[in-house]
C-alpha positions as CSV (number, residue, x, y, z in Angstrom):
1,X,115.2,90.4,105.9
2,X,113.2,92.0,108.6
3,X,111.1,89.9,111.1
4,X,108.8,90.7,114.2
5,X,109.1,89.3,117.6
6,X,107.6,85.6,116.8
7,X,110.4,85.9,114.2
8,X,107.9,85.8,111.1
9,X,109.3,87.7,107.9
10,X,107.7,91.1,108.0
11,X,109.1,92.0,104.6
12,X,110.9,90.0,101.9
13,X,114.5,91.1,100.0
14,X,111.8,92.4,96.9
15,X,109.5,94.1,99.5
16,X,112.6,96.0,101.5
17,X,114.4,96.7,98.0
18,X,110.9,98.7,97.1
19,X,110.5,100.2,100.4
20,X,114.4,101.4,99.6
21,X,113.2,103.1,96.0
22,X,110.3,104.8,97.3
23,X,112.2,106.2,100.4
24,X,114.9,107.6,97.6
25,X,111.6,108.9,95.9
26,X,110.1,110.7,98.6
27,X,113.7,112.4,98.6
28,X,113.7,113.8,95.9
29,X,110.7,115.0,95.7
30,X,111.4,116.7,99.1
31,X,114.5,118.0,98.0
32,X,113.9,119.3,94.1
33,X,111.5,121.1,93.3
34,X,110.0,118.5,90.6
35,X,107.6,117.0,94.0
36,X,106.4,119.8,94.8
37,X,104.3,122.3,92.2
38,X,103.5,125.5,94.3
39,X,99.5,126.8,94.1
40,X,98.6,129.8,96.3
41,X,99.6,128.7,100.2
42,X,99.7,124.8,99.3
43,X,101.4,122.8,97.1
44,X,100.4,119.5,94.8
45,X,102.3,116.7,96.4
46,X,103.9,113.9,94.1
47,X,105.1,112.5,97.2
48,X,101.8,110.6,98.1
49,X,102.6,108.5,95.2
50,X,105.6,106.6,97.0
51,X,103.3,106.3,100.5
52,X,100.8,104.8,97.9
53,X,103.3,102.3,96.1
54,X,104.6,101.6,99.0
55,X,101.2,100.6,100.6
56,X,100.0,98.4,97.8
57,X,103.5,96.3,98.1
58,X,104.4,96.5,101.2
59,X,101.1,96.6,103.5
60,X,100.2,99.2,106.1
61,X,103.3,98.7,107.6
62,X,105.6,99.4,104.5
63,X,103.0,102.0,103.8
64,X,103.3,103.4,107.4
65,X,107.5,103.6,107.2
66,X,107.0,105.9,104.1
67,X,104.6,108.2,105.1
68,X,106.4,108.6,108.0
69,X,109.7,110.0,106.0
70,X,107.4,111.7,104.3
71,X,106.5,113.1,107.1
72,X,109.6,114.1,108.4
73,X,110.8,115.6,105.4
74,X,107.5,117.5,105.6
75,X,108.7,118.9,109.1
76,X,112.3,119.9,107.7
77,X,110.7,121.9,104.7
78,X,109.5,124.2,108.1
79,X,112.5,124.7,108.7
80,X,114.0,125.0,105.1
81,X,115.5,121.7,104.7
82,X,114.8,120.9,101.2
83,X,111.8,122.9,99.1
84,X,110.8,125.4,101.5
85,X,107.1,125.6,102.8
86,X,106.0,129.3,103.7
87,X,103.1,127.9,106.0
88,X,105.1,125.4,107.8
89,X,107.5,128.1,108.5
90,X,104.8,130.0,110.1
91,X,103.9,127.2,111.5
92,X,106.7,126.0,113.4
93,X,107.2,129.6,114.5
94,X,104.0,129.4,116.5
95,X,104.3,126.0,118.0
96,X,107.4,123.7,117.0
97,X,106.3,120.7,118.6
98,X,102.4,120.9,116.8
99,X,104.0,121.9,113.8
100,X,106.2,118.2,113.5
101,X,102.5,116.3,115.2
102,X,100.6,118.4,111.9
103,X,103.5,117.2,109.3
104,X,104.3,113.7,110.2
105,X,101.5,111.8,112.3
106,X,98.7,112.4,109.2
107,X,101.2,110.8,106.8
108,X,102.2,107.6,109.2
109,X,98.2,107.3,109.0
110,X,97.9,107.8,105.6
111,X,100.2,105.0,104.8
112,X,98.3,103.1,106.8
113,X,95.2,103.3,105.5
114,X,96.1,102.8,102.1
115,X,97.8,99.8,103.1
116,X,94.6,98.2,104.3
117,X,92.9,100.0,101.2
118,X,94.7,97.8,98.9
119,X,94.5,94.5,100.7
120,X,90.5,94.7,101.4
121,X,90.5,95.5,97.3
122,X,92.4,93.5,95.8
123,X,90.3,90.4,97.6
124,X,87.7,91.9,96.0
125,X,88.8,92.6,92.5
126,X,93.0,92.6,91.6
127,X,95.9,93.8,92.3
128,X,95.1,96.9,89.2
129,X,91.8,98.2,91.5
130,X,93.7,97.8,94.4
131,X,96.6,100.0,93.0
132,X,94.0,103.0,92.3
133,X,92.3,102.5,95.3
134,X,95.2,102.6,97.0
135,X,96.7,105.8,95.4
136,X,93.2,107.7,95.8
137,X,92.5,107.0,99.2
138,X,97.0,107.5,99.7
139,X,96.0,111.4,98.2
140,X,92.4,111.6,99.8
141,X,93.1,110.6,103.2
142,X,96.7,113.2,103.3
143,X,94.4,116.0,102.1
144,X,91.6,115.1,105.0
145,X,94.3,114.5,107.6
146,X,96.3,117.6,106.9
147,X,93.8,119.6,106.9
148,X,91.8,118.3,110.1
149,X,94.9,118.4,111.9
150,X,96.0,122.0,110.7
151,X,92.5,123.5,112.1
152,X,92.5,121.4,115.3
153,X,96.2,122.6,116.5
154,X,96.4,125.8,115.1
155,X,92.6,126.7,113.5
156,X,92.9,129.4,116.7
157,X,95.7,131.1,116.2
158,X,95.6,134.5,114.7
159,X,97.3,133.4,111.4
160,X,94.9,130.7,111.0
161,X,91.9,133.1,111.9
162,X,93.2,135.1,108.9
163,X,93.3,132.2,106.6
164,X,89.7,131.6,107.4
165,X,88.6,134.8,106.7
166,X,85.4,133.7,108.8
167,X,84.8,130.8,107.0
168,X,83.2,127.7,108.6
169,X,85.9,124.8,108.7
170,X,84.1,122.7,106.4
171,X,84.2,125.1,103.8
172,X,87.5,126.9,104.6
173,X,89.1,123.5,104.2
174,X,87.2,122.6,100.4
175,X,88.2,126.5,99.4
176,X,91.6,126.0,100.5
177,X,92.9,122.8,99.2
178,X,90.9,123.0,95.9
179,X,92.2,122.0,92.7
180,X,95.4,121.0,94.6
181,X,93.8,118.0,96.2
182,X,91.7,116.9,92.9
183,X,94.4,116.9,91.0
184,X,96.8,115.0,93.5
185,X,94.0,112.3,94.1
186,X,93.7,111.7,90.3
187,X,97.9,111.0,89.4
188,X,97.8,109.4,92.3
189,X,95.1,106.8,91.8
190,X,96.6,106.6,87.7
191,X,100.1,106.5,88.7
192,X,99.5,103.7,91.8
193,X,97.4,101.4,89.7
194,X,100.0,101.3,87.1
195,X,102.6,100.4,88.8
196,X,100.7,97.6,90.8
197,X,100.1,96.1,87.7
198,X,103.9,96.6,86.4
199,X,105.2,95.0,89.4
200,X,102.6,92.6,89.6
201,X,103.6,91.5,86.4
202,X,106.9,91.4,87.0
203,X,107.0,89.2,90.1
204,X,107.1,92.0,92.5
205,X,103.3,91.5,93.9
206,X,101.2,88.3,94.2
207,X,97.6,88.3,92.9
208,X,95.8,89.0,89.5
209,X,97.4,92.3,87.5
210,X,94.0,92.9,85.7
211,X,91.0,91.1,85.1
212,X,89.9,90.0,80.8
């Protein structure tokens, strides 16, 4: 069982066996192609669905550990460790080190943020809004972050320029992710809510599964 430096519990044997599932999750979805469904340059991501999980059970800090091995499996896909990514390979052959900041800080923050998503919800409502909200803002946030970060570290390099096409960023970034991110934000916020109630059900989460 994992403590801080006052010695409190950070995470309890239920809490660390979920952060366990959803790092095997992120895995496989890093490693076969069934995480990963190819659209033009960009892909549809299942794997903000285990940051998400992971956020709603765990906190920001359980939400933070798996986005960053999302993250990091995000870098090796540059380099053709699992389901390759043609754009992080170009990526990482302009700048290595910017490549790994692009692919693995935005998903530490994701995590994050949909950790704190969750736990301001549920007070509000229960543990069933605070699962969607959760898995949206898990989906919406990756697509923001990504994307900011991809135009600030690289938005002037030539291959960038070329994605642009001229574009402003505002627009070059709505054109670009598209459908991908709509569709990613809407299993996400389905498939997060779900499960918060499942496990909430099931002893896994404290607080209300769904209102009457």
């Amino acid at each position: 069982m994992k403590t801080n430096a006052n010695g409190k519990k950070i995470f309890n044997i239920r809490q660390l066996t979920i952060l366990g599932l959803m790092t095997a999750l992120v895995m496989i979805f890093s490693f076969t192609p069934i995480g990963s469904i190819p659209v033009g340059p960009l892909v549809i991501t299942l794997n903000v669905i285990p940051v998400a999980i992971a956020a709603a059970t765990c906190g920001p800090v359980g939400g933070a550990i798996i986005g960053g091995v999302f993250g990091m499996f995000s870098f090796l896909q540059c380099i053709g460790v699992g389901v390759p990514s043609a754009m992080g390979a170009a990526l990482f052959d302009i700048n290595p080190f910017f490549a790994f900041i692009q692919r693995f800080i935005p998903r530490v923050l994701v995590g994050i943020i949909a950790g704190y998503s969750f736990k301001i919800t549920k007070k509000m409502s229960n543990n069933y809004v605070g699962g969607a909200v959760a898995g949206f803002m898990t989906a919406f946030s990756n697509t923001v972050l990504f994307m900011t970060s991809l135009v600030l570290l690289f938005g002037s390099t030539d291959y960038m320029q070329e994605k642009m096409g001229g574009k402003n960023v505002i627009w070059f970034i709505i054109t670009f992710v598209g459908v991908n991110a709509l569709v990613e934000m809407i299993v996400a916020t389905i498939v997060t809510a779900a499960v918060a109630v499942g496990l909430t059900k099931a002893g896994f989460m404290k607080g209300k599964a769904k209102t009457a």
